[in-house]
C-alpha positions in Angstrom: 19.8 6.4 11.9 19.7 9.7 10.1 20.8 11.5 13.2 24.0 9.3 13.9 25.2 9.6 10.3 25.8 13.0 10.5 26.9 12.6 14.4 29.8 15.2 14.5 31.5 17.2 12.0 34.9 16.1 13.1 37.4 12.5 12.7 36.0 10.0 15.3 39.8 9.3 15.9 38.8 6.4 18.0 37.0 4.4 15.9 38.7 5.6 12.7 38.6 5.7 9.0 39.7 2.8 6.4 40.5 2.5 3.4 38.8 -0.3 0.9 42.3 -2.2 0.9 42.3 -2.5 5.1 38.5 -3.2 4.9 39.2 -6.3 2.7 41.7 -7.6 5.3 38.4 -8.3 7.3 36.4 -10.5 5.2 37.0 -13.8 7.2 39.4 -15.6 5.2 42.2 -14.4 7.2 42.6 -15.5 11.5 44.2 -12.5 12.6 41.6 -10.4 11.6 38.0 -9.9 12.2 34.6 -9.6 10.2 33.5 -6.3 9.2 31.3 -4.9 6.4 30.5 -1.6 5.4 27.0 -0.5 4.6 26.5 3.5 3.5 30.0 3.9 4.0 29.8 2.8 8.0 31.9 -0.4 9.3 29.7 -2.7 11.5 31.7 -5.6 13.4 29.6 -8.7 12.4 31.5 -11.2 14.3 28.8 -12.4 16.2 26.9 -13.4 13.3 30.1 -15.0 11.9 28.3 -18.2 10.9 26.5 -16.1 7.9 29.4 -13.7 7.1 32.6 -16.0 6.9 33.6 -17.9 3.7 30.7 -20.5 3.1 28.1 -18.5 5.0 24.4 -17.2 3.3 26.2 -13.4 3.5 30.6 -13.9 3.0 29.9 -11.5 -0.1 29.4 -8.8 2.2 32.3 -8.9 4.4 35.1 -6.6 4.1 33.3 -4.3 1.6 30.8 -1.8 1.3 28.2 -3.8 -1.1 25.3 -1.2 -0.2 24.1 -1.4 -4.0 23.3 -5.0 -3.6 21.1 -4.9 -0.5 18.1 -3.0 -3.2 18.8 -4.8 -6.1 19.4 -8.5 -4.9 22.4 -8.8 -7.5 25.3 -10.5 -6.1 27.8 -10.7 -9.2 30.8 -9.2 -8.8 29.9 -6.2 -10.6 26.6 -6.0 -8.3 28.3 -6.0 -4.8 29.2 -2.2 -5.4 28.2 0.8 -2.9 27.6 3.4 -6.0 23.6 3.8 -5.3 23.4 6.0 -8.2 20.4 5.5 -10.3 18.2 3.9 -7.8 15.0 6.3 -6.8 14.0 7.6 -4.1 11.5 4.7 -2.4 14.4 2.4 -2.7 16.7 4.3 -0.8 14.4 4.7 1.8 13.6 0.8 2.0 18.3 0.0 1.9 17.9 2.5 5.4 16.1 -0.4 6.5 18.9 -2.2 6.5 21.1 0.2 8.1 19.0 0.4 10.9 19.6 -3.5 11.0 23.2 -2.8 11.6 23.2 0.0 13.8 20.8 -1.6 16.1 22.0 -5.6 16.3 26.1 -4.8 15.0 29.0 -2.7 16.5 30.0 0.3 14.6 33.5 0.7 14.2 34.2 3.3 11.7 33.9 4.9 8.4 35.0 4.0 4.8 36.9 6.6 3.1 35.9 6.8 -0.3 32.4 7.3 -1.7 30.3 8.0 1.2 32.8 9.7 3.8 36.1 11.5 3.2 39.7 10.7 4.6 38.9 12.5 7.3 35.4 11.0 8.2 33.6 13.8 6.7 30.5 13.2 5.2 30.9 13.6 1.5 28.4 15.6 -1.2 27.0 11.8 -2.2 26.1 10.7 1.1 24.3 14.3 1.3 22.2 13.4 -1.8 21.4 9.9 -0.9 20.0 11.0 2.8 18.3 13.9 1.0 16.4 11.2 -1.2 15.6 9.0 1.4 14.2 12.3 3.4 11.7 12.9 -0.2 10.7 9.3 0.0 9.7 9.8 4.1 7.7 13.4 3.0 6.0 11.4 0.0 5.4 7.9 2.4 3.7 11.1 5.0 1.7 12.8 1.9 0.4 9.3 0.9 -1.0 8.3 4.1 -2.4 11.7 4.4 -3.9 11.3 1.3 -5.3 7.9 2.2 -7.4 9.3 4.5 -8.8 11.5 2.2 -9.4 9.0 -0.7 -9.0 5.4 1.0 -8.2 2.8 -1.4 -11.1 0.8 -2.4 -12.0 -2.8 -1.7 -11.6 -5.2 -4.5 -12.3 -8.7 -6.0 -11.7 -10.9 -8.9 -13.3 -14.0 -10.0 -13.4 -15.7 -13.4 -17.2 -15.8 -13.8 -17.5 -11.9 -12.5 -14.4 -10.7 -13.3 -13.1 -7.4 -10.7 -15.4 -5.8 -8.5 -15.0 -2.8 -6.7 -16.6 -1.5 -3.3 -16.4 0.7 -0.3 -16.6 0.1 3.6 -16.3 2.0 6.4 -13.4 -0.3 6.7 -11.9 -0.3 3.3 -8.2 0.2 3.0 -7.6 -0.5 6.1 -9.1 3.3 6.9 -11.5 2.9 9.5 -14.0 5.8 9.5 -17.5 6.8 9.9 -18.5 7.2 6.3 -17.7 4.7 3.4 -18.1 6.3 0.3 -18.6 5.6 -3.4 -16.0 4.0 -5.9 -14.2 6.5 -8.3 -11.1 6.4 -10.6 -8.7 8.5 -8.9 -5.8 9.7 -11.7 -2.2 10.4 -10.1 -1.3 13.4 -12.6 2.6 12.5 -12.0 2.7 8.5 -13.3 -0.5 8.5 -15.2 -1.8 5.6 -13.3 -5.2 5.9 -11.9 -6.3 4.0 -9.1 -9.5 2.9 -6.9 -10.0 5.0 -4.3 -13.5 6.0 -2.1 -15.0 9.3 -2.0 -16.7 11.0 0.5 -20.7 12.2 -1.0 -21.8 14.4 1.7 -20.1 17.7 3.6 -18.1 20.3 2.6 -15.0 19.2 0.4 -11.7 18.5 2.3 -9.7 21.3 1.2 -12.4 23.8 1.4 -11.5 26.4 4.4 -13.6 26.4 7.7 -16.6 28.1 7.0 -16.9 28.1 3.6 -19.8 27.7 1.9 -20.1 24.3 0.1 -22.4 22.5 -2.0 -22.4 19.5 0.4 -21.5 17.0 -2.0 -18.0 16.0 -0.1 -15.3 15.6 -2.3 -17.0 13.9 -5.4 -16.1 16.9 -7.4 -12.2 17.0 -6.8 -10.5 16.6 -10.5 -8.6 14.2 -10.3 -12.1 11.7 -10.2 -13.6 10.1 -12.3 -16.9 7.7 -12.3 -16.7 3.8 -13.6 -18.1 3.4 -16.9 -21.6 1.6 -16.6 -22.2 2.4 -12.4 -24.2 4.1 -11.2 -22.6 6.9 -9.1 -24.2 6.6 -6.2 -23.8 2.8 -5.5 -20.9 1.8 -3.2 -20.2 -1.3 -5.4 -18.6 -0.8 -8.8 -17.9 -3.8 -11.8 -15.0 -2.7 -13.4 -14.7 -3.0 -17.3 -11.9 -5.4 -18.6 -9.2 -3.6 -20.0 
């Protein structure tokens, strides 16, 4: 959807740009006019799906407004059905774009919403900018983390009340299918402090070591950012972790 918010520079005349005052006219309560809603600033027709978005219907506090705040957060008080974003990080944005997608894909675009997301003209405006540049860091970090998984796959895990959580690693684990399955080891994210199971790889040359390069073939088990489980012994692939 990226690609057809920023479609052209210049006034789509034909589809047009309204105000919040002429956007309200279409919320349903009136005959004469139709249902439309605004999400990121774009106005989506959603006649067809008039049953949810008329007065009475599962969705009437969407129509004729932009109430893209209220898509993340789930509040639908009057002060919640806002399209200021502001505040929310980065991940979220990404996930509203979901939504978006939603419209583009089953609604028909009608036209833009002059105010915080587009100008009187149509034009994309500096806040629109920096929400599509946090979804776009959210995408590179989603990318990084999968890349990373593959690296460090997450660990399998188990609770019960008479053992408490166990840890253990698979060829399989994390959903990472692979040829080796590694040993359990604290993996410590040095942005948010939280550490995190993850399995390591015990033979080979490290992962970021160049082509070539001569290694001590003990895989990545001295990256670090690892750390052993108190009490296991580091080569078992099956790890009891300590209660906190």
């Amino acid at each position: 959807f990226l690609s057809s918010l920023f479609c052209g520079t210049k006034r789509i005349t034909a589809e047009g740009v309204f105000t919040a005052e002429e956007l309200r006219k279409y919320d349903g309560t009136s005959d004469v006019h139709g249902l439309y809603l605004a999400l990121l600033g774009r106005i989506y027709d959603v006649q067809k799906g008039a049953e949810h978005y008329r007065p009475g219907g599962g969705y009437a506090h969407f129509a004729g407004r932009d109430a893209s705040r209220a898509y993340v957060t789930g509040d639908f008080s009057e002060a919640g059905l806002t399209d200021d974003l502001q505040g929310l990080s980065d991940e979220s944005l990404h996930t509203f774009t979901q939504w978006v997608d939603f419209y583009e894909k089953d609604y028909r675009f009608v036209g833009k919403l002059a105010g915080r997301y587009y100008t009187n003209e149509g034009e994309p405006t500096e806040e629109l900018q920096r929400v599509l540049a946090a979804v776009e860091r959210a995408k590179e970090k989603e990318y990084l983390t999968k890349e990373a998984s593959k690296v460090f796959p997450p660990c399998n895990s188990e609770w019960t009340q008479e053992g408490g959580t166990k840890v253990w690693c698979s060829t399989q684990s994390g959903g990472i299918q692979r040829s080796w399955a590694g040993v359990p080891r604290q993996f410590f994210e040095p942005e948010t402090q939280v550490k995190r199971c993850v399995c390591v790889r015990t033979t080979g040359p490290p992962s970021d070591a160049a082509v070539g390069a001569k290694h001590n073939n003990r895989g990545d088990l001295d990256h670090p950012q690892l750390k052993e489980y108190p009490g296991c012994q580091p080569t078992s692939d099956t790890c009891k972790v300590p209660d906190p």
